[in-house]
C-alpha positions in Angstrom: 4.3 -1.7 24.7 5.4 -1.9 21.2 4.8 -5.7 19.7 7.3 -7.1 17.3 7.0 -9.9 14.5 9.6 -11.7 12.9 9.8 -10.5 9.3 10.3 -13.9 7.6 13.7 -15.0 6.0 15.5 -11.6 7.1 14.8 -12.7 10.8 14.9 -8.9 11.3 12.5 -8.5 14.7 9.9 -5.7 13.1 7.8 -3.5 14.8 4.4 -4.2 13.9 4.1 -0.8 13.1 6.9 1.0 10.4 7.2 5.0 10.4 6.0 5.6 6.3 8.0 8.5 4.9 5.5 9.6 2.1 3.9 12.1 4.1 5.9 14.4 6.2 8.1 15.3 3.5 8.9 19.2 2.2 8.3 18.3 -1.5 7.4 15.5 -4.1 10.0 17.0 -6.5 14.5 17.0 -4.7 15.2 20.3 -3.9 18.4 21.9 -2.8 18.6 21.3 1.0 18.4 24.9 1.9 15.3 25.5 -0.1 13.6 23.2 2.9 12.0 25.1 5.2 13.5 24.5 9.1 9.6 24.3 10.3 9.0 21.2 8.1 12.3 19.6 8.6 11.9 20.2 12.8 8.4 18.7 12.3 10.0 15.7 10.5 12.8 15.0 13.0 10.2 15.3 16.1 8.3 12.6 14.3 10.8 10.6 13.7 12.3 10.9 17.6 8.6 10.6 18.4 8.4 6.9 16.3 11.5 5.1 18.5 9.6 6.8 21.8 6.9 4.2 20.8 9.2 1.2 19.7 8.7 1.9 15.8 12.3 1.7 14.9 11.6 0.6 10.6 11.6 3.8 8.6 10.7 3.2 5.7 10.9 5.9 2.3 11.3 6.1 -1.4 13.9 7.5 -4.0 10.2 8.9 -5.1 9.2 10.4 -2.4 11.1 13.8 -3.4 12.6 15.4 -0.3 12.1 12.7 1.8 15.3 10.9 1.8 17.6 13.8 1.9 15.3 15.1 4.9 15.6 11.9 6.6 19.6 11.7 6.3 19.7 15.1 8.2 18.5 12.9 11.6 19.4 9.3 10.6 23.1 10.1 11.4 22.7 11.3 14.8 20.5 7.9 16.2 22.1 4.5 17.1 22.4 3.0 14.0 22.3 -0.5 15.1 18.8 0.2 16.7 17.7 1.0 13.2 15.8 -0.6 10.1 16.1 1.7 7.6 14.1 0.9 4.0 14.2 2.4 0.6 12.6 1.8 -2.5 13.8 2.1 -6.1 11.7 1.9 -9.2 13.2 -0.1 -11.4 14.6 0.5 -14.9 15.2 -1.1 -18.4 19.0 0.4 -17.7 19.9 -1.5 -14.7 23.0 1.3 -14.1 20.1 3.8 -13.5 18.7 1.8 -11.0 22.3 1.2 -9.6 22.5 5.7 -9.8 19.2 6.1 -8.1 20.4 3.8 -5.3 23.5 5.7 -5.1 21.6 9.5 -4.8 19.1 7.7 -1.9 22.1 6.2 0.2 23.8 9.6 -0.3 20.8 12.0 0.5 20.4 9.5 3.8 23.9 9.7 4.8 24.0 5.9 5.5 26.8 3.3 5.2 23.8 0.9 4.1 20.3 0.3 4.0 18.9 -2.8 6.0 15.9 -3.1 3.3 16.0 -2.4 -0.2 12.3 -2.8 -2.2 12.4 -2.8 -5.7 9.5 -0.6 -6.4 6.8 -1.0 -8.2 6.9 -4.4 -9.9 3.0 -3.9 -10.9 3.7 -5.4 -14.5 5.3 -8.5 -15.6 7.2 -6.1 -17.6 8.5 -4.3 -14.6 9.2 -8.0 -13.1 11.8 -9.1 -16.3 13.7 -5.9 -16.0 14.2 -6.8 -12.3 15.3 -10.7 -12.5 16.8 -10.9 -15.9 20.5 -11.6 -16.3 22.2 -8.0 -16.1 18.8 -6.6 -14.5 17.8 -4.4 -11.2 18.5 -7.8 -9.1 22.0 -8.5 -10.0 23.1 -4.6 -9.4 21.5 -5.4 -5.6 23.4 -8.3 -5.1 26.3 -6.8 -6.1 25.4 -4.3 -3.5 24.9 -7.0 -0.8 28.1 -8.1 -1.3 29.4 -4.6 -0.8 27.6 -4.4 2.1 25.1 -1.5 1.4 22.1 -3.4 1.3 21.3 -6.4 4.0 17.9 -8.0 2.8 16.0 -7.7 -0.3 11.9 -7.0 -1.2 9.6 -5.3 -3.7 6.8 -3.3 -3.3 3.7 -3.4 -5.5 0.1 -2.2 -6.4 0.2 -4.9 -9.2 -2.9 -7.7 -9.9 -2.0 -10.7 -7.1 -1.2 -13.2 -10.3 1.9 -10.7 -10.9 2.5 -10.9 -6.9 3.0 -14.4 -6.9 4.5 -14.8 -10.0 7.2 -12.8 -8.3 7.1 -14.2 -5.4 7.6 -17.6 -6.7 11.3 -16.7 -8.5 12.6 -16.8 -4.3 14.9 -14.1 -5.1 13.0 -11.7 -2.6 13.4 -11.9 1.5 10.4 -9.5 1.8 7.0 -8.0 -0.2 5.5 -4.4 0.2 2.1 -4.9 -0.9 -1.9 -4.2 0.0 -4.3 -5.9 2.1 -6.6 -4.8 4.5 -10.4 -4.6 5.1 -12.2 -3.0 2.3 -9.7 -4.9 -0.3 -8.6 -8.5 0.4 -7.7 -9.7 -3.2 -4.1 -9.8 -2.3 -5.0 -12.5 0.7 -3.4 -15.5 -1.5 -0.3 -13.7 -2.6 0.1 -12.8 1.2 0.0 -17.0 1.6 2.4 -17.9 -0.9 4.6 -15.2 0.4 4.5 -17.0 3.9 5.4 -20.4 1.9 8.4 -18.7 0.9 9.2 -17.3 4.3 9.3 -13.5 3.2 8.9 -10.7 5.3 4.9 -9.3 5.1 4.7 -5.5 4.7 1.5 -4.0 4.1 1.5 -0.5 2.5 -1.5 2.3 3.2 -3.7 0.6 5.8 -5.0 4.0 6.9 -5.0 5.7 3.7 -5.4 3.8 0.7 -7.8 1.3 2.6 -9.9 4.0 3.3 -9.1 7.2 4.2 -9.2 6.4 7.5 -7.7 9.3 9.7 -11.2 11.2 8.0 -13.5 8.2 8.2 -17.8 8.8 7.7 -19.8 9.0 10.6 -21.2 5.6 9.2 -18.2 3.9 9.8 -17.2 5.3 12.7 -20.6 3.9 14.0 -20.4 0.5 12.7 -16.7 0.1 13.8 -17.8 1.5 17.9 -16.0 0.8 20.1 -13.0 0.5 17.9 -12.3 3.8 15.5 -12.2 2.6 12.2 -8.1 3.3 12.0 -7.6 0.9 14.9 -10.2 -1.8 13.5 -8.2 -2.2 10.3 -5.1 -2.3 12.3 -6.4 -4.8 14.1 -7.6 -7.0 11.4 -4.8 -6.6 9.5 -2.9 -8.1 13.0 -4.8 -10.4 14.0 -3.7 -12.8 10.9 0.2 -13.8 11.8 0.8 -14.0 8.5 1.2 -10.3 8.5 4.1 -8.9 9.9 3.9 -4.8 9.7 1.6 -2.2 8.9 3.2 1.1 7.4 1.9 4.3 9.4 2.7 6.9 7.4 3.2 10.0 9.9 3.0 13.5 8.9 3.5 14.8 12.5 3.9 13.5 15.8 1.1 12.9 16.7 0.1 10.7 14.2 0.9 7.6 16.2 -1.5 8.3 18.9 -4.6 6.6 17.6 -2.3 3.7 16.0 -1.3 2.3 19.1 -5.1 2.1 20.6 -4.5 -1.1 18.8 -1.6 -2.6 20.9 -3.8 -3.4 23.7 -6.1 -5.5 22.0 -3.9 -7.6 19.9 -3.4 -10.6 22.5 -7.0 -11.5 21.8 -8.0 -9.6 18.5 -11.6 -11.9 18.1 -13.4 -11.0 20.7 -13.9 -7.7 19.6 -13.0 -8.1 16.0 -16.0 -10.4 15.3 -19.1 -8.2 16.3 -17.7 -5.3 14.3 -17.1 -8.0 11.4 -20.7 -9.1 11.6 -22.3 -5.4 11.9 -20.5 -4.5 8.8 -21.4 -6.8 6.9 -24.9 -6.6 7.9 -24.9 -3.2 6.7 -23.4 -4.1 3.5 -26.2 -6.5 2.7 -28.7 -4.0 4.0 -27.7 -1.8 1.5 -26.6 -4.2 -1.6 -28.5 -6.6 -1.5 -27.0 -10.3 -0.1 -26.8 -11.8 -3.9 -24.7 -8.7 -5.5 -22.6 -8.8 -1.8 -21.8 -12.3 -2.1 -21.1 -12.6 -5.8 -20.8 -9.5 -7.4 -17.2 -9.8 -7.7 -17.0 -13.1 -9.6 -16.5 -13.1 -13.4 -15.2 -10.2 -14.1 -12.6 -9.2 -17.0 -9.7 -7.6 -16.3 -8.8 -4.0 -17.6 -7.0 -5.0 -20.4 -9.4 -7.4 -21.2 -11.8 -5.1 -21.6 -13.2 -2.2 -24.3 -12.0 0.9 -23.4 -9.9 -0.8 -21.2 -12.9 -0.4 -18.6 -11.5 -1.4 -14.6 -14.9 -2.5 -14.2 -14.3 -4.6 -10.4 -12.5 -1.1 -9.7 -15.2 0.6 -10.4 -18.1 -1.8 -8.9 -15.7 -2.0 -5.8 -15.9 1.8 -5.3 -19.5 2.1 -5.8 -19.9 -0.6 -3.2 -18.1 1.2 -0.4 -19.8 4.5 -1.3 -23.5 2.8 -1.2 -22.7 0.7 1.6 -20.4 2.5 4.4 -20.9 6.2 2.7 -17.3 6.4 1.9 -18.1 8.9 -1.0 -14.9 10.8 -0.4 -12.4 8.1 -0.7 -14.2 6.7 -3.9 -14.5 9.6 -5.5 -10.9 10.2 -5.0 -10.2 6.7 -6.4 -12.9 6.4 -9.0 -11.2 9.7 -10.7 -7.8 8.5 -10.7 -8.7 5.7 -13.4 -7.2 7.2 -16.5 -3.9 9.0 -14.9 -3.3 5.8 -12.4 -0.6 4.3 -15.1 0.5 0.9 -13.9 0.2 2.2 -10.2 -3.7 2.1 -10.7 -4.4 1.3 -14.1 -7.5 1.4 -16.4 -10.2 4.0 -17.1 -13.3 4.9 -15.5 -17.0 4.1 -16.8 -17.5 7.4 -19.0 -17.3 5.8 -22.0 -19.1 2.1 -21.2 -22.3 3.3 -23.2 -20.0 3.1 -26.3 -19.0 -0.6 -25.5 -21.0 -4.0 -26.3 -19.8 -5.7 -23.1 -21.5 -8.7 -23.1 -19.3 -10.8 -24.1 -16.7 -9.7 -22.4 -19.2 -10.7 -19.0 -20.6 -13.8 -19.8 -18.6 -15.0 -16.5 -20.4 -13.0 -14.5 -23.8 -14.1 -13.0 -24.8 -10.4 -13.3 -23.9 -9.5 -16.7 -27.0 -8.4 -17.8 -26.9 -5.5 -15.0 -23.6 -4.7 -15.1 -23.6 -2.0 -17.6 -26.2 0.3 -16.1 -24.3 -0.4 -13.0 -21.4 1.4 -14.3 -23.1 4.2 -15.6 -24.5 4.4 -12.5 -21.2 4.5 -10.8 -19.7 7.1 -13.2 -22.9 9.6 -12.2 -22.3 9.2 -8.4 -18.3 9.3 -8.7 -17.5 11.2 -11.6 -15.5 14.7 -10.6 -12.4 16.4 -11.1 -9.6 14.0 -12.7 -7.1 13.4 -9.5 -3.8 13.3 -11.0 -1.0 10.6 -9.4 1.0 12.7 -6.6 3.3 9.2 -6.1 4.3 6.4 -7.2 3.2 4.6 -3.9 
């Protein structure tokens, strides 16, 4: 049986579960409707039956996630509406009436009245933040759409630095935050707190793909995660702190919610066999790292922009600690050579150029400044490959 949280101020009862609508989608790019082809868009609309067949009734999508809305407003129209929590996102703009036109094309392509959840995407940047809550900004054209009554509740979404997070947080103009936190990456953990201070809605985005690639995991993990897959482990994590209230599964076919809701069953008492896959993974990481770098290798570090060459160097020692430890060589690969086309989605540059750089200074924080920059090289010969360009802003 489907569980259900409430999802802070909004008082919206959510799944804790919501259908992602990044990944069954025709194309990144809008496309006139009869350019999609009826095989994808019969794939979408089984998925999307499929997904209120197991109680996941928040579908969630993008204004850039190409197709996806006008794809999804082909079904949306034909279900009970009131059984529905439907979410969009909208970048935001320096011209707040393009943010008010971009709403107007998604609610259009949907074929909706209104939209229970509208995110603000993307406030990475205290940049992106001003153009959202100044006077005359993104915020004031939603709240002139609350009033009409095409939007109920307010978030935003980010992949932005957790001081940004809060920062946003903290102006209390949002009822909910899209953001990331799961196993492999827990720096977001006090943003998560302050957001539950401020009673908003927790929504975390990419569980199974950005925190891991985890529907093709390494045989090492699914090892240390037995009897759990490593999907269901990071579900349950991520659930067993009440603090979070949804985890987006982003579908591409039906069948996609199978292994998700393994974790359903063990969610009344998460510990007992959270805590022996906790320990064994750590042990490993230890095994492999070395218990000083595991404990501390973190601490100290600059920030990209704070950096020559504008570096991401805990990126990059991040990455190169999942590969060595838990042999997740494909998923850092694939992050390691997005640094340098990430923009503010996944910013900084990788460590090809670190030879060029006198970065002491820059680590005298860090008790391991001395090693760190034959660390990086070292991480830029086992992860350098092809440049991965940004499919989406997600």
């Amino acid at each position: 049986m489907m569980q259900y949280r409430r999802f802070g101020r909004t008082e919206l009862s959510i799944p804790v579960f919501s259908c992602g609508g990044m990944r069954y989608k025709y194309k990144w790019q809008d496309v006139p409707k009869n350019e999609i082809p009826l095989n994808n868009q019969q794939n979408l609309e089984n998925t999307i039956r499929r997904s209120l067949e197991c109680g996941i009734n928040h579908i969630e999508t993008a204004r850039n996630y190409g197709t996806s809305e006008m794809q999804l407003g082909e079904i949306l129209p034909q279900l009970p509406r009131e059984k529905l929590i439907i979410q969009t996102k909208i970048s935001p703009s320096v011209d707040s009436q393009e943010f008010k036109s971009k709403f107007d094309q998604s609610l259009h392509f949907l074929q909706l009245e209104y939209v229970d959840l509208l995110a603000i995407h993307g406030i990475n940047t205290l940049e992106r933040l001003d153009y959202s809550i100044r006077p005359g900004g993104c915020l004031d054209i939603v709240r002139k759409l609350q009033e009409q009554g095409k939007v109920r509740f307010v978030g935003f979404s980010t992949h932005g630095p957790t001081d940004v997070i809060i920062k946003t947080i903290e102006t209390n103009q949002f009822d909910y935050v899209n953001l990331h936190w799961y196993y492999i990456n827990q720096e977001n953990w006090s943003a998560i707190e302050v957001a539950n201070k401020f009673d908003l809605g927790v929504f975390i985005i990419s569980p199974s793909d950005k925190g891991g690639k985890l529907y093709q995991p390494p045989q090492k993990l699914i090892d240390l995660c037995y009897p759990l897959s490593p999907m269901v482990f990071n579900n349950l994590f991520c659930l067993s702190h009440p603090q979070v209230h949804t985890l987006s599964l982003g579908a591409s076919k039906p069948t996609d919610f199978d292994e998700h809701l393994k974790t359903l069953e063990f969610l009344e008492k998460p510990d007992e066999i959270l805590q022996p896959i906790l320990n064994s993974l750590e042990k490993e990481a230890i095994a492999k790292l070395g218990e000083n770098w595991y404990q501390t290798w973190h601490i100290g570090l600059p920030t990209p922009e704070n950096t020559p060459g504008n570096i991401n160097i805990p990126v990059i020692l991040w990455l190169r600690n999942l590969a060595i430890a838990y042999d997740m060589w494909e998923y850092a690969k694939v992050r390691y050579n997005l640094l340098g086309n990430g923009s503010h989605w996944f910013p900084g540059a990788n460590a090809e150029q670190v030879e060029k750089y006198n970065l002491s200074k820059f680590l005298v924080n860090s008790p391991h400044a001395d090693k760190i920059p034959d660390i990086l090289q070292d991480a830029h010969q086992l992860l350098v490959g092809t440049p991965v360009e940004l499919l989406s802003s997600t």
